[in-house]
C-alpha positions in Angstrom: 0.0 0.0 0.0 1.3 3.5 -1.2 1.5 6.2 2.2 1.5 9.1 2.6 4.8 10.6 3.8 4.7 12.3 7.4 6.3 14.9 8.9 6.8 15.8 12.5 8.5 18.4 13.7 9.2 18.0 17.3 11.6 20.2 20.0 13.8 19.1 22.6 11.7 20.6 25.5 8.9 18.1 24.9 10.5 15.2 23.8 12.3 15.0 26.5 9.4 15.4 28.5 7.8 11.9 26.2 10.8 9.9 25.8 8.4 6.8 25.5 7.9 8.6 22.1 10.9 7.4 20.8 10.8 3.6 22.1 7.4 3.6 20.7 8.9 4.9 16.9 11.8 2.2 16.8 9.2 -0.7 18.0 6.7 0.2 15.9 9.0 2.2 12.9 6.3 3.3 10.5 8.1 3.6 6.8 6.2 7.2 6.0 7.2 9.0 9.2 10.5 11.9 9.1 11.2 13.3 12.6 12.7 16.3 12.8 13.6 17.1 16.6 14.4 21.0 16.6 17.3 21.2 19.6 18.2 24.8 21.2 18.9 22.8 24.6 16.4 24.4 26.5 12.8 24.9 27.7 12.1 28.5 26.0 8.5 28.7 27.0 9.5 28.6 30.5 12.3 31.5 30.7 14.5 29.2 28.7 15.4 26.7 31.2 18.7 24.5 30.4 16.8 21.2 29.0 19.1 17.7 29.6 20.5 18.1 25.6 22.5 21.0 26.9 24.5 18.3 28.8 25.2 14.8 28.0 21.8 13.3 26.3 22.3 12.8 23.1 18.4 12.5 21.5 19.8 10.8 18.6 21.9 8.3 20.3 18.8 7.2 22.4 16.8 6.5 19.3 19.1 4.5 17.4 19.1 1.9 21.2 15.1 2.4 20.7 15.6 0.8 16.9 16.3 4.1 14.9 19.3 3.1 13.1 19.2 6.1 10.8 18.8 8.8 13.9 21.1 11.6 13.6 22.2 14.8 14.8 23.4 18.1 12.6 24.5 21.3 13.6 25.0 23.0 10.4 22.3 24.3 7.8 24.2 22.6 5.0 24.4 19.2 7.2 20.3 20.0 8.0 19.6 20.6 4.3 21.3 16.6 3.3 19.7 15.4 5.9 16.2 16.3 5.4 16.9 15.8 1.6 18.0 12.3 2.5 14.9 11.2 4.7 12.3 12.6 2.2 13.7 10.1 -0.8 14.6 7.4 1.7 11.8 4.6 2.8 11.9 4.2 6.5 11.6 6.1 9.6 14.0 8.6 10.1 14.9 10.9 12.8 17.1 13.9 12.1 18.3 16.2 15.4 19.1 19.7 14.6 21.0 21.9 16.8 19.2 25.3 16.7 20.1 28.7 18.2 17.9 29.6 20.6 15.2 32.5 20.2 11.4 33.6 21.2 10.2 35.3 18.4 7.2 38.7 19.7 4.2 36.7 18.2 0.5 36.5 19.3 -0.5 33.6 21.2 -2.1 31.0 19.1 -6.0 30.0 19.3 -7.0 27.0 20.5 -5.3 24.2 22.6 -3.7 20.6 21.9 -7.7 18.9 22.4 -8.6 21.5 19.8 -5.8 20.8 17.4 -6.6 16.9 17.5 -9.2 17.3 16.9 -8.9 19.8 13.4 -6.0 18.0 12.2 -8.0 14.6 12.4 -11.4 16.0 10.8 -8.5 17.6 8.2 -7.2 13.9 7.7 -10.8 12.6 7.4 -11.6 15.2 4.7 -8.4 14.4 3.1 -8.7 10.5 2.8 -12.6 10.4 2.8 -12.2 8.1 5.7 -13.9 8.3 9.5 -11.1 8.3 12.1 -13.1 9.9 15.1 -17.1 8.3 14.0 -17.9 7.4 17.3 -16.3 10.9 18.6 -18.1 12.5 15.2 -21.5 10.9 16.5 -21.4 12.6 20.4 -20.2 16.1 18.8 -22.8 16.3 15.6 
């Protein structure tokens, strides 16, 4: 079956605070999934608290032991560009660290909240594929 390629883009910060995540992507190691974890070592939402990658976890390293074999870290924007180039035209799971500067960007907060956005990106996916994913949730809601 032909599927559709997905992208995650993930940060430090809350992988760190999941690292099931990554256990659960090298058991399960779905062929369509690129992870890109963005890394600037801290939590920035929070004052920009030192997160555990500023030190000696290595997010890459604990993927490939979780099954990643592929998982690696970059720190350049030429080493990002090959990487991401590479997992797009490769056919497994990959998972690509990038060392970022760090940097809260003077934006609005955004609408909504993580139930919300579940819950739009599946009705997006359902719209998409012409498939229920939520009926049962569909049926209490409508």
């Amino acid at each position: 079956p032909i599927y559709r390629r997905i992208i995650l883009l993930e940060t430090d910060g809350s992988l760190l605070l999941n690292m099931g995540v990554i256990g659960t992507l090298g058991n399960v190691a779905p062929e369509n999934l690129r992870v890109f974890v963005m890394d600037n070592q801290g939590y920035e939402r929070v004052r920009h608290d030192i997160s555990a990658t500023r030190g000696k976890t290595d997010l890459a390293a604990i993927a490939q032991a979780c099954g990643i074999p592929g998982a690696r870290t970059v720190r350049t924007e030429v080493d990002f560009a090959e990487a991401a180039r590479s997992a797009m035209e490769g056919s497994q799971l990959s998972f690509v660290v990038a060392k970022v500067e760090s940097g809260i960007a003077d934006v609005a907060p955004r609408p909504g909240d993580g139930i919300e956005d579940k819950f739009r990106f599946v009705r997006y996916v359902e719209k998409l594929e012409g498939k229920a994913i939520l009926a049962s949730y569909r049926a209490k809601l409508d």
